[in-house]
C-alpha beads as a LAMMPS data file, in Angstrom:
LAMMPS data file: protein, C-alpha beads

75 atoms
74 bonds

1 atom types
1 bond types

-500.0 500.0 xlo xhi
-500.0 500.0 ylo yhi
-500.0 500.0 zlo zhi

Masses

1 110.0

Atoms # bond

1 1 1 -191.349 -196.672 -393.359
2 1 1 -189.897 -199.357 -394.815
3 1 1 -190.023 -203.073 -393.376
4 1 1 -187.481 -206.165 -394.521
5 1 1 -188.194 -209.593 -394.090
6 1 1 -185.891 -212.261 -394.850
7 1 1 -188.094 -215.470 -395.710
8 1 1 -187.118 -218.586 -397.957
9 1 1 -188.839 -218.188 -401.604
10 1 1 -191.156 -221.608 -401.096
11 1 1 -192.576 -219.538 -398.368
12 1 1 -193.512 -216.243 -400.108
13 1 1 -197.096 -215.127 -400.802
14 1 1 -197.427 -214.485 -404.623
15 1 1 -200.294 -213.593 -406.132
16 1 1 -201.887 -213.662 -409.603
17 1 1 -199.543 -214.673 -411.764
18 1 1 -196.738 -214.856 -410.221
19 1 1 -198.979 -217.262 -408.165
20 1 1 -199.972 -219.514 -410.984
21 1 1 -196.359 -219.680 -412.250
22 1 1 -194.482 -220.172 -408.412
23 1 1 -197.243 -222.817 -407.981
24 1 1 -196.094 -225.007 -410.748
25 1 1 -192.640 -225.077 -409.515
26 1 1 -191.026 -227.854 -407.521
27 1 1 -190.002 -226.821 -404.186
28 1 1 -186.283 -227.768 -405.504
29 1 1 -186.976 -225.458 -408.250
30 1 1 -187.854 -222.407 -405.906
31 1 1 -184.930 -223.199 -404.040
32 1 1 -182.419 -223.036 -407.116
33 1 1 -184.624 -219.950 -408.003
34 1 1 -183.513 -218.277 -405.077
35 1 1 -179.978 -218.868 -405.709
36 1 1 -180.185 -216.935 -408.542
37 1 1 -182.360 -214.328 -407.468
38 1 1 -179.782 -213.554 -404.412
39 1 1 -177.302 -213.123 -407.099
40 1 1 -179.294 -211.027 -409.122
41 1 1 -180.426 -208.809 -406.744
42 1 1 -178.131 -208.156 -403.951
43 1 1 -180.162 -205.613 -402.128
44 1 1 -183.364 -207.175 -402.142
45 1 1 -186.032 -207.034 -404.240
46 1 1 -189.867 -205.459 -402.916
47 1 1 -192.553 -208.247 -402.414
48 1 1 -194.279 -206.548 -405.726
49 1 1 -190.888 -206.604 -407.974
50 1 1 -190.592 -210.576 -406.698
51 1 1 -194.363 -210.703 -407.466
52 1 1 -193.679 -209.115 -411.535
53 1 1 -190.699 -211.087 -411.848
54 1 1 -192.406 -214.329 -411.581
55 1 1 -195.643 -213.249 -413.030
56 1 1 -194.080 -211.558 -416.684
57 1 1 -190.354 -212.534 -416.368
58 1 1 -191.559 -216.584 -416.400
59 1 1 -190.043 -217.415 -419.050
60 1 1 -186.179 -216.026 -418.554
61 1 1 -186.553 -217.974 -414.720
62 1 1 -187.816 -221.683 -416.705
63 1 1 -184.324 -220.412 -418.885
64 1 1 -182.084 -220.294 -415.644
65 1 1 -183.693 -223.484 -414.481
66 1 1 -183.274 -225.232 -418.170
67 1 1 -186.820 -225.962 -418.182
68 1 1 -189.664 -225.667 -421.015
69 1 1 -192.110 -222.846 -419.776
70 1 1 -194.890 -224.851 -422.110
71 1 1 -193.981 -228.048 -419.773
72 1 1 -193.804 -226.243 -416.716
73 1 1 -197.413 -224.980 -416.640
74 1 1 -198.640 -228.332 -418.371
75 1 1 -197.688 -230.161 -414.995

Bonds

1 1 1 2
2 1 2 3
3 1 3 4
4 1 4 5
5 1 5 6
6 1 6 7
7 1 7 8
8 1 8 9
9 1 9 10
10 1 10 11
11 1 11 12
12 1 12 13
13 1 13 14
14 1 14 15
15 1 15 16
16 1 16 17
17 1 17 18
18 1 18 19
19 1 19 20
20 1 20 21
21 1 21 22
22 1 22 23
23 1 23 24
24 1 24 25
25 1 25 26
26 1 26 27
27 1 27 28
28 1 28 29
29 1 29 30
30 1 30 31
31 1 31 32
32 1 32 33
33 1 33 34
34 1 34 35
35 1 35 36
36 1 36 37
37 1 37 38
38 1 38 39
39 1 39 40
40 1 40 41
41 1 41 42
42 1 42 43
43 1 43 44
44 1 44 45
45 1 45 46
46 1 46 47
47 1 47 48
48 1 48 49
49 1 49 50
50 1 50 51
51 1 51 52
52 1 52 53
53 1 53 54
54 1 54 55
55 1 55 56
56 1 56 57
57 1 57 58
58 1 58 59
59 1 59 60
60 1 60 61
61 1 61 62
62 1 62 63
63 1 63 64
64 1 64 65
65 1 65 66
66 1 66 67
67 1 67 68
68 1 68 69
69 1 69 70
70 1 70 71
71 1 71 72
72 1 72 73
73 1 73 74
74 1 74 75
């Protein structure tokens, strides 16, 4: 079965790291994130791709947002 929610990033559950790095982000920042991430992925992504993306893709989303990963996480 497969279940599809349609939620605003700021309001997903991460997790690990994708936790830790959505949790140093601005809620301006998640919002531009999304932007791109709707663009990116037309169809969707799974909670758990979402998850990996922010968790060990980090540094290509600081990159789309112009931002320093090193300054992000030293918030």
């Amino acid at each position: 079965m497969t279940v599809t929610t349609v939620m605003k990033l700021r309001k997903f559950n991460f997790w690990s790291g994708g936790k830790h790095f959505a949790d140093n982000l601005t809620f301006s920042e998640l919002d531009d994130l999304e932007m791109y991430i709707k663009e990116l992925y037309p169809d969707g992504l799974t909670a758990t791709d979402l998850n990996d993306l922010f968790w060990f893709e980090d540094d290509y989303l600081c990159q789309l947002l112009n931002l320093d990963i090193d300054e992000v996480y030293n918030r």
